[in-house]
C-alpha positions in Angstrom: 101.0 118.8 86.3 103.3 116.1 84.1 102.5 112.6 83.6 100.2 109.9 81.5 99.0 106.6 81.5 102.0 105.5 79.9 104.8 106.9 82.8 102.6 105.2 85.3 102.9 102.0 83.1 106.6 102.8 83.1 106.8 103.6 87.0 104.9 100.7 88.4 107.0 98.3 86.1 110.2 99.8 87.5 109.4 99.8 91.1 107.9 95.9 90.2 110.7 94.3 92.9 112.8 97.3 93.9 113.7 97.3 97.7 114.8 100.1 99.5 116.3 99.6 102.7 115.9 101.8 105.9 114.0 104.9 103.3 110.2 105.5 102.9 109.2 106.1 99.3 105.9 107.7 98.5 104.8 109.3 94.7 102.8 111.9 94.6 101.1 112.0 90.9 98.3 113.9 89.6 95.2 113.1 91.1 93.7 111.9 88.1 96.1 108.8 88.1 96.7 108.1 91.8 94.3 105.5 91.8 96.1 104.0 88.9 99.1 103.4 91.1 96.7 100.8 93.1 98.0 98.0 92.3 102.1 98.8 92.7 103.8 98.0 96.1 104.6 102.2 96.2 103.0 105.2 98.8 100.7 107.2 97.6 100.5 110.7 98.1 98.6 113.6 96.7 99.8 117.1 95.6 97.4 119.2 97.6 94.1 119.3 99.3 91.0 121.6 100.1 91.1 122.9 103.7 87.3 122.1 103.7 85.0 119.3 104.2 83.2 117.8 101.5 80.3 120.1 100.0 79.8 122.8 97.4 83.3 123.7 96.5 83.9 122.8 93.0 87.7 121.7 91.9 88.4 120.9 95.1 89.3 117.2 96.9 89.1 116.5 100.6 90.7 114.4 102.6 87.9 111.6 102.8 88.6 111.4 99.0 92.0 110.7 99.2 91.6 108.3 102.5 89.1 106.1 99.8 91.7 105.8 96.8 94.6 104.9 99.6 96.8 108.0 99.9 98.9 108.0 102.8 100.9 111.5 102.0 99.4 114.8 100.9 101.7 117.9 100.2 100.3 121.2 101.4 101.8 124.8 101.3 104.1 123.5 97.8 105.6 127.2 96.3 103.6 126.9 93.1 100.3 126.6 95.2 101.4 129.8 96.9 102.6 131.5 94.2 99.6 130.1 91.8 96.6 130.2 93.6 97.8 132.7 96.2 97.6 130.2 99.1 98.6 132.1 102.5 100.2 130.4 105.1 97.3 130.0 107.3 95.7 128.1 104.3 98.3 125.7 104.4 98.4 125.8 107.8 94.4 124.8 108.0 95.1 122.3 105.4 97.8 120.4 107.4 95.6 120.3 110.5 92.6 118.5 107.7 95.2 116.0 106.7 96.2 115.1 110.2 92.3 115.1 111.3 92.1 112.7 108.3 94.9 109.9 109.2 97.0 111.0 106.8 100.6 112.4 106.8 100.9 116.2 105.4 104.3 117.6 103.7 104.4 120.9 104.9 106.3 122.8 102.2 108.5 126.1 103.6 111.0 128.1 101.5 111.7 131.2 100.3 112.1 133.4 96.6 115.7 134.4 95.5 114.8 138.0 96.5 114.5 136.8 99.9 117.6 135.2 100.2 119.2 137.5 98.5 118.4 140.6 101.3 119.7 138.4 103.6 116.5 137.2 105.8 115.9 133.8 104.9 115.7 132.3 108.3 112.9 135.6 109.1 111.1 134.2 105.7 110.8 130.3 107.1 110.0 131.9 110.6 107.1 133.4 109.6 105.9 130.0 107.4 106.3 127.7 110.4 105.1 130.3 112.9 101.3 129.9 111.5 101.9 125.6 111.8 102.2 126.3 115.2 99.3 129.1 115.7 97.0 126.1 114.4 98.4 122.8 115.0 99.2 121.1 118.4 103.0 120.6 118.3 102.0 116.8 119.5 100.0 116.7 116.6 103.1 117.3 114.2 104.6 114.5 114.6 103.1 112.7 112.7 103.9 115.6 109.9 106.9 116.2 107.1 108.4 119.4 106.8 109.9 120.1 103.4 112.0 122.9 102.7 111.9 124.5 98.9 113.9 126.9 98.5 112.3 128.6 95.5 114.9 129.9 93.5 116.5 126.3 93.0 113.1 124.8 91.8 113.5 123.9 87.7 116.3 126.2 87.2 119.2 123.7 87.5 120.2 125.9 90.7 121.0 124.1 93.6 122.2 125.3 97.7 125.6 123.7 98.2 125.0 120.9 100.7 126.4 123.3 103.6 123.8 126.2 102.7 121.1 123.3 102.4 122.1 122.1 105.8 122.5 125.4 107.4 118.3 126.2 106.6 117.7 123.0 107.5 119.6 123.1 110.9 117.2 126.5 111.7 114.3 125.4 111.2 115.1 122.3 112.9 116.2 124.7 116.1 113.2 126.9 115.6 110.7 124.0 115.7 112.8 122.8 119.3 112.3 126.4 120.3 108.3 125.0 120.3 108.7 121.3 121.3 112.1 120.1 121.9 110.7 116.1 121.4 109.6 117.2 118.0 112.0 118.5 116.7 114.5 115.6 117.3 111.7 112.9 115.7 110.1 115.2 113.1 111.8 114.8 109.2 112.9 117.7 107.2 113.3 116.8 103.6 115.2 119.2 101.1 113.5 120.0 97.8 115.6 122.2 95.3 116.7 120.1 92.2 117.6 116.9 93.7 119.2 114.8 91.1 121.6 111.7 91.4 125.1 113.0 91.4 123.7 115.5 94.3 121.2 113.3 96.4 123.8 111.2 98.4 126.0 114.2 99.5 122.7 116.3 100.4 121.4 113.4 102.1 124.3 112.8 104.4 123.9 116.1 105.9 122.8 115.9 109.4 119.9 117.8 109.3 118.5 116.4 106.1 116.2 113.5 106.5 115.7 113.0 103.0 113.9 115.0 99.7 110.9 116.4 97.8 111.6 115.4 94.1 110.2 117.7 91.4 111.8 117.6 87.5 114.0 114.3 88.4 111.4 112.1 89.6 109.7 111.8 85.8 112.3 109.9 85.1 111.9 106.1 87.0 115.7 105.2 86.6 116.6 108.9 88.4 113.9 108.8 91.0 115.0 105.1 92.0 118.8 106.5 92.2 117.7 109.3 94.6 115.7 106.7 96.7 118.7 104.4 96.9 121.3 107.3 97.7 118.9 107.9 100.8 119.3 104.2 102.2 
């Protein structure tokens, strides 16, 4: 919930003949000014999305909305939804199977509280998210899905896993997913989203495991958010 007409302005001017090589870039804004990212040469993505069709439910956009103003992304399952609006994982899970239904691609946010990893059963945790992906979605459905893993504790506290310990969750839930579909899990991306900055994106990124990241604080900033793009080419 950050952003005005002005760091759109200020986005779109930046981006105005930037070329990434081999990296897909997408920005996920508010919804109230995704459709004035129209005009730029950048993906579009939402934040979230209603797990129900168009009709009587009031705050809510579906995924025919988003197809008309040219999103391509949508997050689902991001910790702050949880933690906010008390989104379970079968929620997410139902809104990921909307988003694919729709022709769009759904980031399917996973991760886990610092009490969690601090008792020691973080990979249980992430289990347990994926597990109801798979109760609902088709695994052949999925790939055409983004798995993001958030761990929670390093979101806008300047914390951040060490590379290894980024790798390591990301090498699990890579395994898990071939434990369901062994095709998947070698095409699907997992990006890493816990304070991604600059200094830390190129040696995060060149972790096997780690197909690339979910930028929170550091992409309000055009200069930082082109850096991290460019350290994942």
């Amino acid at each position: 919930m950050n952003g005005s007409r002005s760091l759109v302005n200020e986005f779109v001017d930046a981006f105005n003949g930037v070329n990434f090589d081999n990296v897909d870039v997408a920005l996920c804004p508010p919804s109230l000014f995704i459709s004035a990212f129209s005009e730029s040469n950048i993906a579009l993505g939402a934040q979230d999305v209603s797990h129900c069709e168009n009709g009587a439910h009031t705050g809510d956009l579906s995924v025919s909305m988003l197809n008309e103003f040219g999103c391509k992304y949508c997050i689902v399952g991001h910790s702050e939804r949880r933690e906010d609006h008390g989104e379970s994982s079968r929620t997410v899970a139902e809104k990921a199977q909307k988003v694919l239904d729709g022709g769009l691609v759904p980031i399917i946010c996973c991760g886990e509280p610092l009490s969690v990893r601090e008792s020691g059963k973080v990979n249980e945790f992430v289990e347990s998210q994926l597990q109801e992906i798979f109760d609902v979605i088709d695994s052949k459905e999925l790939v055409n899905a983004v798995i993001a893993y958030e761990p929670i504790w390093a979101i806008g506290t300047g914390k951040t896993a060490s590379p290894q310990e980024a790798q390591d969750i990301h090498e699990f839930i890579r395994s898990y997913i071939a434990t369901k579909d062994a095709s998947l899990a070698a095409k699907i991306q997992i990006l890493y989203g816990g304070s991604v900055k600059p200094d830390n994106a190129k040696e995060l990124f060149a972790q096997p495991d780690i197909d690339g990241g979910l930028i929170g604080g550091a992409s309000l900033k055009a200069k930082d958010f082109i850096s991290i793009c460019q350290a994942a080419s």
